[in-house]
C-alpha angles and dihedrals in degrees: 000000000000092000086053094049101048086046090059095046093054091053094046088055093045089048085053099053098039080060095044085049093052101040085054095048086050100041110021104203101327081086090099102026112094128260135095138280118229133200119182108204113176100294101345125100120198127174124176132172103268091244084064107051090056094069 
């Protein structure tokens, strides 16, 4: 059960700074700076905080 439990916690930590690498490869620093995220798809507009969009 401990050896479960430890293997989930190391891929939830692996899952957490995958997302903060690639938020910060996408965004640079503007990651946390405000501001939106837009995605123009046909004739759809969606724009979302970049936070977000990460998730």
């Amino acid at each position: 059960m401990k050896k479960r439990f430890l293997k989930e916690i190391y891929w939830l930590i692996g899952a957490i700074v995958i997302t903060i690498l690639l938020g910060f490869s996408l965004f640079g620093e503007r990651l946390f700076v405000g501001g939106t995220f837009e995605i123009q798809l046909h004739d759809t507009f969606l724009s979302t905080p970049k936070m977000v969009a990460l998730l």
